[in-house]
Each structure stands twice: as structure tokens, then as C-alpha cells.
N, C-alpha and C positions, 0 to 999 in steps of 0.2 A: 240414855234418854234419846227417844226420837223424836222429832219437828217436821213438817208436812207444808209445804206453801208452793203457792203458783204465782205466775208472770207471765208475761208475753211481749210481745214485741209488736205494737200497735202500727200498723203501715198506713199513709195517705197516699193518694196517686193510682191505686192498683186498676188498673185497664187501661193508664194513658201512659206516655212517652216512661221509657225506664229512667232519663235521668232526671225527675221528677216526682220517681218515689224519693219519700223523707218518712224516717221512723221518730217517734217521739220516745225519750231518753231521760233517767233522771240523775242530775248529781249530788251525789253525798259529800259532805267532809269529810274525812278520816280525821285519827288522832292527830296524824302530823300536819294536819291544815291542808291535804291535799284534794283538789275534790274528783273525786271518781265516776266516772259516769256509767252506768249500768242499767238495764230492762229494770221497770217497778215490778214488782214480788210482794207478798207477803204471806201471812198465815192462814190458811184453810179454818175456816169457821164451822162448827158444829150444822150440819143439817146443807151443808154449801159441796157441792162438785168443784174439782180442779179449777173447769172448766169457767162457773161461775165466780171463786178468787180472782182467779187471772182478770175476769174485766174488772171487777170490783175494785183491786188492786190497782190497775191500771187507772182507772177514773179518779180514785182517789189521792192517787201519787200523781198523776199529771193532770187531771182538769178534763180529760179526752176519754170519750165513750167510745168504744169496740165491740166487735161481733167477733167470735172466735171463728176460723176458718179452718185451721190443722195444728196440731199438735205437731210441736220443732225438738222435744225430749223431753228431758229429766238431767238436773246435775242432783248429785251426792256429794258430800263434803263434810268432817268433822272440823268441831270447835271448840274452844271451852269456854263457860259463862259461870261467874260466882263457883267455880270449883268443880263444876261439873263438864262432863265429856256428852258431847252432843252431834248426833250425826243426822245433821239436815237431808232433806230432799224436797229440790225444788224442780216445780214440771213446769215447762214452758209452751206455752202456744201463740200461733202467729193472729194476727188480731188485724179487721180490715175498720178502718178508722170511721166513724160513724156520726160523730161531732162535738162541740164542745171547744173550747181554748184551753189551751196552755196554760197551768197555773202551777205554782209552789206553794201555794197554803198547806202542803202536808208537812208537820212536822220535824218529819223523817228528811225530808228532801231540802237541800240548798238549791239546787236550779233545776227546773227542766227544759228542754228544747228541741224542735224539731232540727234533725242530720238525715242529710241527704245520704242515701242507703249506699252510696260507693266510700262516704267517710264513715261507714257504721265500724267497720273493724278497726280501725286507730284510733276512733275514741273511747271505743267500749273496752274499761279496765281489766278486763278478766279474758281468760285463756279461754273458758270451759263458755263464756258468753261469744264469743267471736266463733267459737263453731257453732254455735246455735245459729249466730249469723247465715252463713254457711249454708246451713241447712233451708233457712227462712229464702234467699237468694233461690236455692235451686227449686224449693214449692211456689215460688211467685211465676217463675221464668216457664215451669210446666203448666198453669193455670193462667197464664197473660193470652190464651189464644180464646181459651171461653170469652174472659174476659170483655176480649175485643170482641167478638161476636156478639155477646148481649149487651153490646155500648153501657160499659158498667166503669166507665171512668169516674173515680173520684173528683172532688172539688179541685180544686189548684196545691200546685205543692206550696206546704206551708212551712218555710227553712227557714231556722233558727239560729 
């Protein structure tokens, strides 16, 4: 069985000072009561692009509205659910933050909260998300000179 969903990784800040970007982030419970923090994702909807999950996804899981800017990859990974073998793929895009607050009313999510983009890799639970990290870092740092140029700074950083 295969499974299809997208995410991203929502940035505030992009054109002002770098230590002032902050991603917004959401955390799960696990079984063992642990809560894991990870990019909102979810399932590709019939007649919806990657590209329109990921904000969807994003808004829904955090509260916060996004424009997709680039595409950060794809993880792949299998699973099992009720007996069955299931090999996800999920596509990520980088997301410049467009507005809205911070909320948890989804469900799925126990917290969300904006991380200042130098603590994005020690909070984020997963291996395969910390290189997405990675990649987000080196598309900010080549697009920070436009940026600057079309005084396209975001609102203030908002850390969580």
C-alpha cells in the first residue's frame, strides 16, 4: 500500500537579521508519552498539488498561513498499520510565513511553537527532518540577498 502527503517548514523573519528567523513546529505525543516535535504534514487530497497540502497542512496543524517558496525534498519510509505494510512518501516545501497565530486546535498536534531556526536541528525528532533542515538553511542564505534588496522583511520574530 502507498500513502502520498506533504509539509513544509513555515519560516518568519526571511529578509531581516538571520538570528531572527523562527520556524513554526508541531509536537506530537508518542506512545511512550514523549512529545516529538516535527514539520506539520499530512495527506494529499484528491484534485489538491503537493504544493497546496503543504499550506493546507500547515495552517491546519499550526494556526499559520504560508506561501510556498521551494521545494526542500521527499522522505520515504515504511510502516505497518492494522497489518498492513505501508510505504509513505512525504514531500516537503519551504513556506515563507504569511500570518495567523499559533494554535493547537488540531487534533493530531499537542503543541505547536515558533524555534528560532539555529535550535531547528535539536528539536526536530527525526534524522530524515533535520536534513530537510539542512537544505531549508542553504535556500534561505542564497535568496537573503534578493530578499534584502526588495525590503521583503518579515514581521518580527515570533519565538516560542
Amino acid at each position: 500500500m502507498r500513502e502520498t502527503s506533504a509539509g513544509g517548514l513555515v519560516v518568519d523573519g526571511l529578509g531581516g537579521p538571520p538570528e531572527q528567523l523562527c520556524a513554526a513546529l508541531i509536537g506530537r505525543t508518542d506512545r511512550r508519552g514523549r512529545l516529538l516535535w516535527s514539520l506539520p504534514k499530512g495527506h494529499i487530497e484528491k484534485g489538491e498539488t503537493a504544493e497546496e497540502t503543504a499550506m493546507r497542512e500547515v495552517h491546519e496543524e499550526t494556526g499559520i498561513r504560508g506561501k510556498v517558496l521551494a521545494e526542500l525534498g521527499s522522505i520515504d519510509y515504511w510502516f505497518v498499520t492494522e497489518g498492513r505494510r505501508v510505504h509513505k512518501t512525504v514531500h516537503h516545501y519551504l513556506l515563507r510565513y504569511l500570518g495567523g497565530e499559533l494554535s493547537d486546535a488540531d487534533i493530531e498536534v499537542t503543541e505547536v511553537a515558533w524555534v528560532p531556526l539555529t535550535e531547528l536541528r535539536s528539536r526536530l525528532a527525526y534524522a530524515d527532518e533535520r536534513k530537510l533542515a539542512d537544505v531549508a538553511d542553504q535556500l534561505i542564505a542564497e535568496m537573503s540577498p534578493t530578499w534584502r534588496r526588495l525590503g521583503a522583511g518579515g514581521p518580527e520574530a515570533r519565538l516560542g
